[in-house]
Structures are given as structure tokens and as C-alpha cells.
C-alpha positions as CSV (number, residue, x, y, z in Angstrom):
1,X,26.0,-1.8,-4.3
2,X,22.6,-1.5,-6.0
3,X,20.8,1.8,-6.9
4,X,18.2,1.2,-4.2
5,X,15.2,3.8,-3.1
6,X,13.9,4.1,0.1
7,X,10.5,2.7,0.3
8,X,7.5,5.5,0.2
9,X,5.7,4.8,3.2
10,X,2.1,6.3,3.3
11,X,-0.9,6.0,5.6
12,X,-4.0,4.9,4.5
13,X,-5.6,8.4,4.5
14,X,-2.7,9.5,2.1
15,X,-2.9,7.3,-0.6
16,X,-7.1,7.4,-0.4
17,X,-6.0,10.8,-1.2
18,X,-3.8,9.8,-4.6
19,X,-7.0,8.3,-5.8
20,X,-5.4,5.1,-6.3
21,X,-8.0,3.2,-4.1
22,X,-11.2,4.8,-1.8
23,X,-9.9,4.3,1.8
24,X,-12.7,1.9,3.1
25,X,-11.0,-0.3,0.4
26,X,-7.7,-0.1,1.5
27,X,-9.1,-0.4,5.6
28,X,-10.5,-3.8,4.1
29,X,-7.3,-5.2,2.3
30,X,-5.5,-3.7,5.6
31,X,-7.9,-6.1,7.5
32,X,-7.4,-9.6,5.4
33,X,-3.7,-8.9,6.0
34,X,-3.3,-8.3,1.9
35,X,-1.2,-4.8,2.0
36,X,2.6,-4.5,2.1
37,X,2.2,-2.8,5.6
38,X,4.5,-1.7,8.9
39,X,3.0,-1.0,12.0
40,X,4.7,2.2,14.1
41,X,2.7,1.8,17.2
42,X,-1.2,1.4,16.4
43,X,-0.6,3.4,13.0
44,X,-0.3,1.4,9.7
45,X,2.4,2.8,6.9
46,X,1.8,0.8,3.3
47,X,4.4,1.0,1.3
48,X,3.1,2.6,-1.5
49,X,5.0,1.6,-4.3
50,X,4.9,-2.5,-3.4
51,X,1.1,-1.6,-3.3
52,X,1.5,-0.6,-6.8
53,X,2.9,-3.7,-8.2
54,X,0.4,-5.7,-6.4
55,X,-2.4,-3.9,-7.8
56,X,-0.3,-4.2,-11.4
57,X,-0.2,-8.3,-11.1
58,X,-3.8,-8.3,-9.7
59,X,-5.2,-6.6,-13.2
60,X,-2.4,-8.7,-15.4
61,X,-3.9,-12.0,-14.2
62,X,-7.7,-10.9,-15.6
């Protein structure tokens, strides 16, 4: 069996809060469908650390 961690899931007032991204950023990405995202009733949870890597290959490709 792998060495697997569970996923941090965040809202999008949480990781605004990190400083990764300013949350009207994030609300935006949430809106073209582009964040790693679950839905527990009408409240989103991004996975925080798949948002990391995305962000990662985004600046690797410039």
C-alpha cells in the first residue's frame, strides 16, 4: 500500500488567507471550472495542494 495523505481541503476564503492567490481570483478560476474542487452542498472545498501543482506547471510552461 502507498504512503498516501489525505487531501487538504480548503475553502476559498482559506487559502485567499495563505496569500497564495487574492480570493476574487480564485472565485474566477472556481467559475471557468479550472480549480481541483468538491462541492459539499453549495460550499466549494479546493484541494489545496492539487491547486499547488497546477499553479507550479502553469509558471513552468512561461
Amino acid at each position: 500500500m502507498k504512503n498516501e495523505t489525505k487531501p487538504s481541503m480548503m475553502t476559498i476564503k482559506q487559502i485567499a488567507k495563505t496569500g497564495l492567490m487574492p480570493e476574487n481570483a480564485l472565485r474566477q478560476l472556481l467559475k471557468e471550472g479550472k480549480l481541483p474542487v468538491v462541492y459539499i452542498g453549495k460550499k466549494a472545498l479546493v484541494n489545496y495542494s492539487k491547486l499547488c501543482e497546477l499553479l507550479n506547471r502553469l509558471g513552468d510552461t512561461e
